[in-house]
C-alpha positions in Angstrom: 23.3 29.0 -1.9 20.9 26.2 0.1 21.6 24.1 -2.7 25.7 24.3 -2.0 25.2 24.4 1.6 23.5 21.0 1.7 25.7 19.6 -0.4 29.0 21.1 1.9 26.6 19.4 4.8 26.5 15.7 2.7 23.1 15.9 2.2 22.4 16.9 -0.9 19.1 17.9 -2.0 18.3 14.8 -4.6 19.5 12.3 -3.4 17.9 13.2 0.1 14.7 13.5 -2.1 14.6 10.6 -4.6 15.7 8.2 -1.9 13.0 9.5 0.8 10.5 9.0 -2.0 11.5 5.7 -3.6 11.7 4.3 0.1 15.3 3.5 -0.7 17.1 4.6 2.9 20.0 6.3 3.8 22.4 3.8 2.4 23.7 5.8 0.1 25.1 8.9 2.5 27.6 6.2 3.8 29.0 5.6 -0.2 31.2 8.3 -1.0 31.0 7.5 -5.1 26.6 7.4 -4.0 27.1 10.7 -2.8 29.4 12.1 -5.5 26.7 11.5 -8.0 23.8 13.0 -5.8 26.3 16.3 -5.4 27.0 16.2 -9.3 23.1 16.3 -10.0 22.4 18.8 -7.0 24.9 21.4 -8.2 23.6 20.5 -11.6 19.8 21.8 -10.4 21.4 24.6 -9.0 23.4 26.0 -12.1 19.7 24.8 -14.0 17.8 27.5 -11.5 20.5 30.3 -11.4 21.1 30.4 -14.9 16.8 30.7 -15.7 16.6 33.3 -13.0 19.3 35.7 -14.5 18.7 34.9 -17.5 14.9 36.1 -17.0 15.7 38.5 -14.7 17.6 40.6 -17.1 14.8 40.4 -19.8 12.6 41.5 -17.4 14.4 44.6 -16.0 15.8 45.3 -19.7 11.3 45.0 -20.4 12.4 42.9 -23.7 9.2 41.1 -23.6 9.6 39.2 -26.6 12.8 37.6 -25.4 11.8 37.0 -21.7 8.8 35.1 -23.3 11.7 32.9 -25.1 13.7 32.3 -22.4 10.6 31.1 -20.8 9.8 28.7 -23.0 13.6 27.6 -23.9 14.7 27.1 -20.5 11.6 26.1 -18.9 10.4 22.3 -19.6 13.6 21.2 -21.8 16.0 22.5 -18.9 13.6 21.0 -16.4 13.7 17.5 -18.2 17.9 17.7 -18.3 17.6 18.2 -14.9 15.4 15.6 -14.5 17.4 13.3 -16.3 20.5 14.0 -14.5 18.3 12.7 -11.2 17.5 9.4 -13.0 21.5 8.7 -14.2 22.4 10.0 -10.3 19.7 7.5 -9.2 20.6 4.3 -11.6 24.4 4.9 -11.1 24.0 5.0 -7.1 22.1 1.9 -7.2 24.1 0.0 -9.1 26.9 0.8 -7.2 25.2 0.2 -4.1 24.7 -3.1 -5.0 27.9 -4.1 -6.5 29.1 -3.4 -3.0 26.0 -5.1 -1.3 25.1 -2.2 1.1 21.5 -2.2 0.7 19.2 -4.9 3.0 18.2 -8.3 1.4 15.0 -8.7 0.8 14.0 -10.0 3.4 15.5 -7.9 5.9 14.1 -4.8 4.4 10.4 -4.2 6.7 8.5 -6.3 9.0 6.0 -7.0 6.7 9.2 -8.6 4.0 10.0 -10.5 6.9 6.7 -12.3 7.4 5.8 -12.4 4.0 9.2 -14.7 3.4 8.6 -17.1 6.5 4.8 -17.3 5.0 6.3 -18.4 1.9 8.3 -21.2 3.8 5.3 -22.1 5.6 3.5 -22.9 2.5 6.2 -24.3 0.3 8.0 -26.5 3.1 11.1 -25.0 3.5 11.0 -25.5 7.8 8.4 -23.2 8.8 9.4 -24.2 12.6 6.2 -24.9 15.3 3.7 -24.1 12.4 4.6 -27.2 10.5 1.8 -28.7 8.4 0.7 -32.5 9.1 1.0 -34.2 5.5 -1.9 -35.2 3.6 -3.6 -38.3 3.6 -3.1 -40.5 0.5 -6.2 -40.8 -1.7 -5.4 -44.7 -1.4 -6.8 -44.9 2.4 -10.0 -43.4 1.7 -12.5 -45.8 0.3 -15.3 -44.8 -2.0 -19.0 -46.6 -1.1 -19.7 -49.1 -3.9 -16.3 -49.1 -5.6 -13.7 -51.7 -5.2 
């Protein structure tokens, strides 16, 4: 029920999730197609956990022990890596349709610390670092070497 709740409340679960851990932003809640795909996964998750707890549940009021044992095992780790797999395609198809519409920050817009690392980078390389310019070098022909010609 939390799961569909979030998901009526456009924020589902996964999305809210992966993109809080990858450092990603909150881009993708303005992308209704982003969103789609997070919903898609959540709701997937969801059906993933209901159908191992009644499944399990019913071995274990029925006390078939054998079977609960093999519903534990069949829909523990594979159903957790389908799952999980359905996160990475939500994930890969979001960003690539985030930036086929260029929503997500350049680079260099991205953090502070982006920021200073690009104007270092123009600093060093030349590209108009502003006040912080460099004088040139002198030429090795203007310095004279004692006892050479």
């Amino acid at each position: 029920m939390l799961f569909l709740a979030s998901v009526l409340a456009r924020r589902p679960p996964a999305g809210v999730l992966w993109n809080s851990t990858t450092g990603r932003g909150t881009a993708w809640r303005d992308d209704k197609r982003s969103r789609l795909c997070y919903d898609v996964v959540t709701l997937t998750l969801a059906a993933i956990f209901t159908a191992r707890f009644v499944v399990q549940q019913y071995f274990y009021e029925t006390d078939a022990v054998g079977s609960l044992g093999a519903a534990k095992i069949a829909m523990g780790y594979p159903l957790l890596g389908l799952g999980l797999l359905a996160v990475a395609w939500a994930a890969r198809a979001s960003d690539k349709h985030l930036k086929a519409v260029s929503r997500q920050p350049r680079p260099h817009e991205a953090s502070p610390s982006s920021r200073w690392n690009r104007r270092r980078h123009e600093f060093l390389v030349g590209g108009g670092a502003g006040p912080f310019e460099m004088p040139p070098l002198p030429s090795m022909s203007a310095c004279s070497i004692p006892g050479g010609d």
